[in-house]
FIVEXNU-932742 format. One line per 10 residues: number of its first residue (from 1); their letters; for each residue x, y, z of N, C-alpha, C. Coordinates in steps of 0.05 Angstrom, whole numbers, plus 5000, padded with zeros to 4 digits. Layout:
BEGIN
NUM	a	X:Y:Z:X:Y:Z:X:Y:Z  ...
This chain:
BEGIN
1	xxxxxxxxxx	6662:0864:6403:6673:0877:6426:6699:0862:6434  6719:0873:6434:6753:0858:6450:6756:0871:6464  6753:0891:6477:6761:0897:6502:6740:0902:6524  6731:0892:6547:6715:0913:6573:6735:0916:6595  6736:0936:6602:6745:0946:6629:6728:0951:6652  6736:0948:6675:6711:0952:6694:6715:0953:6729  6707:0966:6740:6701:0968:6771:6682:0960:6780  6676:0946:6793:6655:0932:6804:6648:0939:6833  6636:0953:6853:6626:0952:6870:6603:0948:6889  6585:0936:6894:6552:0930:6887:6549:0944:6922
11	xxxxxxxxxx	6568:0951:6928:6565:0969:6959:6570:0999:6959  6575:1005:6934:6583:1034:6929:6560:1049:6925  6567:1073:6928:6546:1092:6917:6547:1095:6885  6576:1078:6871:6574:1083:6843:6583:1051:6838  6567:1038:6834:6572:1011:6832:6582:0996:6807  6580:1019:6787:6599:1005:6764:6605:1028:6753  6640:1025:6735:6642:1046:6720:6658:1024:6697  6655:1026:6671:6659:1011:6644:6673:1025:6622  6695:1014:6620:6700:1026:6590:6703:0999:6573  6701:1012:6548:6699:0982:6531:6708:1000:6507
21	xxxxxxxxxx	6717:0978:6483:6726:0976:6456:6708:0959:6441  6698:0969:6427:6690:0943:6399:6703:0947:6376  6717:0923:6373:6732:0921:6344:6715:0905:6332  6729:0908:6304:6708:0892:6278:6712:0907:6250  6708:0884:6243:6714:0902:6205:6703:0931:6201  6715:0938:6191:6702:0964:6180:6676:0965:6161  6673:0941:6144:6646:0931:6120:6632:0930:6133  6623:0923:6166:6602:0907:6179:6584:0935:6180  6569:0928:6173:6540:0960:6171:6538:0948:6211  6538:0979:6215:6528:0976:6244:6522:1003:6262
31	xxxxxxxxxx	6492:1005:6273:6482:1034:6278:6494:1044:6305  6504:1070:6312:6511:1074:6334:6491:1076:6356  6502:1082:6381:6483:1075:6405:6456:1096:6406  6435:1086:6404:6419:1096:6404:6393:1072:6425  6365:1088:6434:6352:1060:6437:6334:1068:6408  6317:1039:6412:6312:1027:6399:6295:1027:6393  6287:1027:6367:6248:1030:6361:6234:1008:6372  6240:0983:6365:6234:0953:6372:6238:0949:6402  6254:0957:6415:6251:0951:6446:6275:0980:6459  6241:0997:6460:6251:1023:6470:6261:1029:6499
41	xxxxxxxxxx	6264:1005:6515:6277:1010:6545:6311:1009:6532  6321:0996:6512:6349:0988:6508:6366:1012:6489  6383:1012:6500:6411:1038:6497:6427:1023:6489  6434:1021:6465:6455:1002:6457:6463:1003:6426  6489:1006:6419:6493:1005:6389:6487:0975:6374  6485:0983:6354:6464:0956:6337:6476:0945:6304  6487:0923:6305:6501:0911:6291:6475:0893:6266  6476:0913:6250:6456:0915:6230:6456:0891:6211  6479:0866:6205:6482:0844:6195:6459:0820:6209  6470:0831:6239:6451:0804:6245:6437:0813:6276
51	xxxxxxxxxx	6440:0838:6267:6405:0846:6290:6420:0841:6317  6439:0842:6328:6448:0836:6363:6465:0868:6369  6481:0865:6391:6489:0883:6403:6513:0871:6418  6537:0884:6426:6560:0877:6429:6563:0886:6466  6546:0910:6462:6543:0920:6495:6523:0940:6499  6507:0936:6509:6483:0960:6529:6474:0956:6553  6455:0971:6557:6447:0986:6577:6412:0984:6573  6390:0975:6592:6368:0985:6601:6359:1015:6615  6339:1026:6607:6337:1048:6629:6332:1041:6658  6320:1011:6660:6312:1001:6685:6339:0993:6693
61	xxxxxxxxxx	6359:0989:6686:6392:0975:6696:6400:0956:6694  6397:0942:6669:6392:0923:6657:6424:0919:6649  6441:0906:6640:6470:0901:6636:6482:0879:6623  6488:0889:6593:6500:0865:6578:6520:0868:6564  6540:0853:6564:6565:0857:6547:6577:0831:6539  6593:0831:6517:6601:0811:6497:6624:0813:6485  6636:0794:6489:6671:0788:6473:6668:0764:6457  6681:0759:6441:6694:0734:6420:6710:0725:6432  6716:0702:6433:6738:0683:6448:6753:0678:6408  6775:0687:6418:6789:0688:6389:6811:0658:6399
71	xxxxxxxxxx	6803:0645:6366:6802:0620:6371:6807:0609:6334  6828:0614:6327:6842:0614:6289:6832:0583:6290  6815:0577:6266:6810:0544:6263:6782:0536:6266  6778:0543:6292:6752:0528:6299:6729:0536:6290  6712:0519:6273:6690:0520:6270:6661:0511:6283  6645:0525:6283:6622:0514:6293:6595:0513:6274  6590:0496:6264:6569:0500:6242:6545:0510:6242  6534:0525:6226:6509:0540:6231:6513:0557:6263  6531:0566:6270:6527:0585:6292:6511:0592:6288  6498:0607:6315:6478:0630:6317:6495:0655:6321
81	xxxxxxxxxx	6484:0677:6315:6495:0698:6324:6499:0704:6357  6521:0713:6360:6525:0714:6389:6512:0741:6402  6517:0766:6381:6495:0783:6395:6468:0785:6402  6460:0761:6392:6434:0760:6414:6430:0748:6436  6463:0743:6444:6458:0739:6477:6458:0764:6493  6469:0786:6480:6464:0809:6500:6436:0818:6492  6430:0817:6469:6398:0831:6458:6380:0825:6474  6382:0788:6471:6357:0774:6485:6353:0786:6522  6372:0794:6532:6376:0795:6568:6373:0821:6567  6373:0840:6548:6369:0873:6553:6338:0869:6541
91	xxxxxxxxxx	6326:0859:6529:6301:0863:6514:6286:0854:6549  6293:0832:6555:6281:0805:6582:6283:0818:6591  6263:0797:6623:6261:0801:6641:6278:0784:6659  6288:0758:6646:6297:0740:6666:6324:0751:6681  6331:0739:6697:6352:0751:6720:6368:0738:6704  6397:0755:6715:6415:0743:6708:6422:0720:6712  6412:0710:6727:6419:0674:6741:6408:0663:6719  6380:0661:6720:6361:0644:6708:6370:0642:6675  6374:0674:6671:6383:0675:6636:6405:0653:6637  6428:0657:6645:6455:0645:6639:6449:0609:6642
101	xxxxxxxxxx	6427:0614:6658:6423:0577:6660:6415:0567:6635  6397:0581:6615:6390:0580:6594:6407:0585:6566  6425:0603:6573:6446:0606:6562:6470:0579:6562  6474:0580:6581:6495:0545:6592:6476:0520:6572  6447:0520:6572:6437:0496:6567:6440:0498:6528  6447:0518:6512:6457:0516:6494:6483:0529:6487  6489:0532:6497:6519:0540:6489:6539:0533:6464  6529:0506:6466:6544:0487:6444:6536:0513:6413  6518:0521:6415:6503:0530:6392:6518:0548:6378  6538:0567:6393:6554:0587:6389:6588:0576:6386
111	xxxxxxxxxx	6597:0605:6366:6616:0597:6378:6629:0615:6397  6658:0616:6413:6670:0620:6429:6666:0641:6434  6653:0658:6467:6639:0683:6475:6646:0687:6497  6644:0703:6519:6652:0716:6538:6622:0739:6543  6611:0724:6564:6583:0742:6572:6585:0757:6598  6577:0777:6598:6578:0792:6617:6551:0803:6629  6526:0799:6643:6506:0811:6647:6508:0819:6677  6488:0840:6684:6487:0858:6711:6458:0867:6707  6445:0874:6743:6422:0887:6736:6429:0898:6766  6435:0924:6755:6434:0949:6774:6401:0963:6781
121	xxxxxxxxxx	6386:0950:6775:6359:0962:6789:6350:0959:6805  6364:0942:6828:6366:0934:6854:6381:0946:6883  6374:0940:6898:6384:0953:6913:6410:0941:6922  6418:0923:6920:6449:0907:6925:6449:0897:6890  6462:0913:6870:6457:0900:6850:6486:0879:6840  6483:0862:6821:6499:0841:6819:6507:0831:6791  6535:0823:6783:6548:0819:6758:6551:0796:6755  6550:0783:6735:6551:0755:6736:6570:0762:6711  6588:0733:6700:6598:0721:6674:6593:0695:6670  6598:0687:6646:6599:0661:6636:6616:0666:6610
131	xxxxxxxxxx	6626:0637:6601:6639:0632:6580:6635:0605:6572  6628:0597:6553:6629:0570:6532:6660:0556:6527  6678:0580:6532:6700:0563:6534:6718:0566:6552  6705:0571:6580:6720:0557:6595:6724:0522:6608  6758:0524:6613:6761:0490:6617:6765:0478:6642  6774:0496:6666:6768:0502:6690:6749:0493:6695  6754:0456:6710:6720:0449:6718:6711:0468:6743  6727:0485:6757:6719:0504:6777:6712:0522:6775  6711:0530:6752:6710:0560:6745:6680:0557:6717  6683:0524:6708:6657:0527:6687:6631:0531:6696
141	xxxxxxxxxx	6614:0539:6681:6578:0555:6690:6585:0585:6698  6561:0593:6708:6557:0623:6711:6580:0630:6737  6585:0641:6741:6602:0667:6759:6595:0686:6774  6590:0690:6789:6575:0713:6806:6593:0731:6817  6600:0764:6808:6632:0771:6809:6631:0785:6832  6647:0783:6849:6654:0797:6871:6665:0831:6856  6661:0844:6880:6680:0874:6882:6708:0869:6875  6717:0886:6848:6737:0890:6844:6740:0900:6807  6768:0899:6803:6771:0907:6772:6781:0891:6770  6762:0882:6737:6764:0860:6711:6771:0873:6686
151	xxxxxxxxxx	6776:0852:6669:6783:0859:6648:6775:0838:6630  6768:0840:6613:6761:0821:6582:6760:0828:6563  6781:0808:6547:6788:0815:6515:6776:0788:6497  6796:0774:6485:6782:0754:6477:6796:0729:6483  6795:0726:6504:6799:0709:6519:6784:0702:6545  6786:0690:6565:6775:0682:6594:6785:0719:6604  6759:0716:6625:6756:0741:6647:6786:0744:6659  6805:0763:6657:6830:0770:6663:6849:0756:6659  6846:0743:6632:6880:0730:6622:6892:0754:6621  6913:0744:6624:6943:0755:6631:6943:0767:6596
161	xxxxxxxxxx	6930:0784:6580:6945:0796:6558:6949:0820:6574  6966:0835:6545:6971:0858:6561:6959:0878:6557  6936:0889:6538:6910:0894:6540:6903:0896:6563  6895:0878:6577:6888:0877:6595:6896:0873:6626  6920:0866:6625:6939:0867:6649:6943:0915:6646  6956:0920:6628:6961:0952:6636:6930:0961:6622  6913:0953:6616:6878:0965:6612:6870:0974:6646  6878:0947:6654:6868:0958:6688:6880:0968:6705  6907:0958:6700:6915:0991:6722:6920:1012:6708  6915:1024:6692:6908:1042:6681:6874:1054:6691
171	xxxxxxxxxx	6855:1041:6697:6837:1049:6709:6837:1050:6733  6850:1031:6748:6852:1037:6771:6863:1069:6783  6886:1072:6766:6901:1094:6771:6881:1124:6766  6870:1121:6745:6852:1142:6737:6831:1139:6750  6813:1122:6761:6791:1123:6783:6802:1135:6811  6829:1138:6811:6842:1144:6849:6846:1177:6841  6845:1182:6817:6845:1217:6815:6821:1227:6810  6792:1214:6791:6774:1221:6782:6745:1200:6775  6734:1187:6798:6725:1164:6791:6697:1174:6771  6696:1148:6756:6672:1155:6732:6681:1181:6713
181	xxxxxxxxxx	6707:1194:6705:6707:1211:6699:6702:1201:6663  6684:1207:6648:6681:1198:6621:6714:1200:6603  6718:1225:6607:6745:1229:6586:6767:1221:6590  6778:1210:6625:6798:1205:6627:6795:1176:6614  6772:1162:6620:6766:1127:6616:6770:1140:6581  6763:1143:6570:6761:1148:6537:6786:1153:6523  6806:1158:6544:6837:1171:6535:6848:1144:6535  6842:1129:6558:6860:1100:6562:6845:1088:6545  6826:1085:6526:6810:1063:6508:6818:1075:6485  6842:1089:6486:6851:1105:6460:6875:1099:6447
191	xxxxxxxxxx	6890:1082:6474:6925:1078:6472:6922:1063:6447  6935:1064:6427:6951:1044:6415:6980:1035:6413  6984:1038:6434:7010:1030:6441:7017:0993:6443  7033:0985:6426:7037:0958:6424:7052:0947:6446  7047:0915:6451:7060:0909:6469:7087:0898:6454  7103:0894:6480:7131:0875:6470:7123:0852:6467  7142:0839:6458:7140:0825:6427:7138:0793:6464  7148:0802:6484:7155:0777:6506:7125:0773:6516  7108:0791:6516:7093:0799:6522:7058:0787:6507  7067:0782:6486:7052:0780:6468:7036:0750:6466
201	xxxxxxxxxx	7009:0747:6484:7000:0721:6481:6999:0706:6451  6990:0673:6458:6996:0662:6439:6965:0646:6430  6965:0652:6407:6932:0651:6414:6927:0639:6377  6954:0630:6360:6950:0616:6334:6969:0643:6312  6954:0665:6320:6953:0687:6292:6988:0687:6284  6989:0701:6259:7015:0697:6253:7037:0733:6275  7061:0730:6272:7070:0750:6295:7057:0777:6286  7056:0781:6261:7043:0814:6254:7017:0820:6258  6998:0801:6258:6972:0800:6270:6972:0800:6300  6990:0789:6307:6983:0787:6334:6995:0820:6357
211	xxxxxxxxxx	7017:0820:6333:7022:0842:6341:7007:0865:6351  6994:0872:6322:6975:0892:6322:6950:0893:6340  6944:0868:6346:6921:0864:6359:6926:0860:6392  6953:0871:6396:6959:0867:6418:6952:0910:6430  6948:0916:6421:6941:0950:6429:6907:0946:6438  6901:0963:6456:6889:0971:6471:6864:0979:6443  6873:1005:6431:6857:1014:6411:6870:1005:6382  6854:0995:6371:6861:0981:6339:6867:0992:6315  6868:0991:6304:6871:1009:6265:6887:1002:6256  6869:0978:6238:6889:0966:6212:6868:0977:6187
221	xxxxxxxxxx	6884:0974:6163:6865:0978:6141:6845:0967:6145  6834:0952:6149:6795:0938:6150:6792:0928:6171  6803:0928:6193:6792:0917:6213:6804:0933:6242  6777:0949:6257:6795:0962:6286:6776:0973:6295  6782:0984:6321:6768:1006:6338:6748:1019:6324  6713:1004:6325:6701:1027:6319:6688:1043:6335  6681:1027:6357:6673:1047:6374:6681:1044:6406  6679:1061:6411:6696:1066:6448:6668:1077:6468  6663:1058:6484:6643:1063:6501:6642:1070:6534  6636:1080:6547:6640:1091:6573:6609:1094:6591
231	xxxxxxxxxx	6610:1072:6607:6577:1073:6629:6593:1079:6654  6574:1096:6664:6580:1102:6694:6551:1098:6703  6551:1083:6729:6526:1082:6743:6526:1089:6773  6503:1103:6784:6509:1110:6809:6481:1108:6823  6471:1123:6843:6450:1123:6851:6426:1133:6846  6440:1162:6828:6423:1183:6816:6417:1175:6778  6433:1167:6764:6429:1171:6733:6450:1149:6727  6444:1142:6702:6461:1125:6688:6477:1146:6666  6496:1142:6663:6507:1158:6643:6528:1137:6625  6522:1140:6594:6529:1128:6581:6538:1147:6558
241	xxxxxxxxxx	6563:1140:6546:6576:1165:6525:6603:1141:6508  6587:1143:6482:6600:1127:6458:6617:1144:6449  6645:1147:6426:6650:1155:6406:6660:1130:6390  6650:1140:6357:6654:1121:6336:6673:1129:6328  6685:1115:6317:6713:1112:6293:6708:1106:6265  6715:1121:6246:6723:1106:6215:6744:1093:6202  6748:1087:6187:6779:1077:6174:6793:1099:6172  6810:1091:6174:6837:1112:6180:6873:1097:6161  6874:1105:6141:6901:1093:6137:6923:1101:6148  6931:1117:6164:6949:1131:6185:6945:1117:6207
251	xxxxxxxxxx	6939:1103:6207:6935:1081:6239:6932:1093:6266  6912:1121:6259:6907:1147:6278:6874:1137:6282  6862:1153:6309:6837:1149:6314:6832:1174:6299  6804:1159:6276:6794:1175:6258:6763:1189:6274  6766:1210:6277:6740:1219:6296:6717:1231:6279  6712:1222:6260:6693:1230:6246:6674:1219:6245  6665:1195:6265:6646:1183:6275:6630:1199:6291  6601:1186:6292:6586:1200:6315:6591:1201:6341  6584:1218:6364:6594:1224:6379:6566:1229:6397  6555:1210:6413:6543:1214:6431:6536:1212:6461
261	xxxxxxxxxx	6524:1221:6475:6519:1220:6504:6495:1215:6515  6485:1195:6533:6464:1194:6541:6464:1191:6577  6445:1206:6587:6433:1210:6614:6413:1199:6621  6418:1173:6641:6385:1163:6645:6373:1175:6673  6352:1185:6692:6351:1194:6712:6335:1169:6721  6355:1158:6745:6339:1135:6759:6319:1141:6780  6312:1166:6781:6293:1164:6804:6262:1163:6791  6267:1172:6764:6230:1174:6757:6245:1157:6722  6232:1133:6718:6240:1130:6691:6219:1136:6666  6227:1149:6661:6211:1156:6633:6227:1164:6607
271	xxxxxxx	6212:1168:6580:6226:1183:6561:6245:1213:6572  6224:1226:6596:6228:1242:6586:6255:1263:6601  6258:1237:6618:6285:1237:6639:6310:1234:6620  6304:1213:6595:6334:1207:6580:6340:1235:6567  6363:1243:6571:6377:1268:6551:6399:1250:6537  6395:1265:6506:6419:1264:6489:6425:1286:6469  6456:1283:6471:6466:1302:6463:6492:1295:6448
């Protein structure tokens, strides 16, 4: 995942609305959002190499998301996979506090990540972050996020790229005409429009890499945008709606991926409340 976008309000009647990107090679076998035979409360696409998840959803309101801290050089030996930091907290029960304390007490284990968990099944519900590489002794350990719009790519929660500097007001703007609207959020997780060259954080890669990876939506020969995700949560249902991407040598979004929607009804949870379509 390199990009999340997000509104945060834990006083609203719609307390989060999300768009997100996951980039990644095109080789990496990986199943679209579906839940899960193995742990059937979780809504989440599934990264078939090493069994984790990049971003989902509980039917109870469960909330996890995940970035790479892109970082040319550094190794960490025997990493663990990082998608099972969102797996392990969508499968759990532990709160987001308690998880991330557990999370903090190995961290070393990984390398460079950007966590995001929430549990909207509450009645004031609450977002937390963490990151392994932040250097901010004020800002290191868990995070508890106030009301407002964030952004995370692969870097710390709202560096200044431009991803993410025009990602958010771009949502902002589109939440003041249509809030939670699925397609307008899915149109801005579409731009590939590059930034200027002044513009362009500095983060190791050589200028044509960095270039490219400076767009909102990705597509290089083997590595980009595969899938574009959109949660809206409110009082009544969770609504969650993926589209996948294929390779594309026209550096166009190839829509011949699957294309799905899911409805959770929060007032009675059962199978037989989830619709997909």
């Amino acid at each position: 995942m390199c990009l999340i976008l997000f509104s945060f309000d834990p006083d609203s009647n719609t307390p989060l609305i999300l768009g997100a990107n996951r980039d990644e090679f095109f080789h990496r076998p990986t199943a679209p959002a579906h839940f899960w035979e193995d742990h059937s409360q979780v809504l989440a696409g599934r990264d078939l190499q090493a069994g984790g998840t990049w971003l989902g959803i509980s039917r109870e309101g469960r909330f996890a998301g995940i970035t790479n801290v892109r970082e040319p050089g550094v190794v960490v030996e025997n990493a663990r996979s990082r998608g099972e930091l969102t797996k392990d907290f969508l499968a759990g029960d532990l709160s987001p506090v308690d998880y991330l304390r557990q999370v903090e007490s190995k961290q070393t284990q990984y390398s460079g990540f950007n966590l995001l968990l929430g549990d909207f099944s509450k009645f004031r519900p609450c977002l937390h972050y963490f990151s392994n590489r932040e250097a901010d002794p004020q800002k290191k350990g868990p995070q508890r996020l106030n009301a407002g719009t964030y952004g995370l790519s692969n870097h710390l929660l709202d560096s200044p790229w431009p991803k993410v500097d025009d990602g958010k007001q771009s949502l902002i703007a589109g939440l003041k005409k249509a809030r939670g609207d699925h397609k307008s959020i899915r149109q801005l997780l579409e731009n590939s429009s590059l930034a200027d060259d002044h513009r362009l954080p500095e983060t190791g890669l050589d200028y044509d890499k960095e270039k490219a990876l400076s767009a909102i939506f990705i597509m290089l020969p083997d590595y980009g945008t595969r899938a574009s995700t959109v949660i809206s949560i409110n009082q009544q249902h969770i609504e969650f709606s993926e589209q996948n991407y294929a390779a594309s040598q026209t550096g166009q979004a190839n829509r011949d991926g699957e294309t799905s929607h899911f409805i959770i009804d929060r007032s009675v949870i059962s199978p037989k409340t989830v619709a997909a379509k």
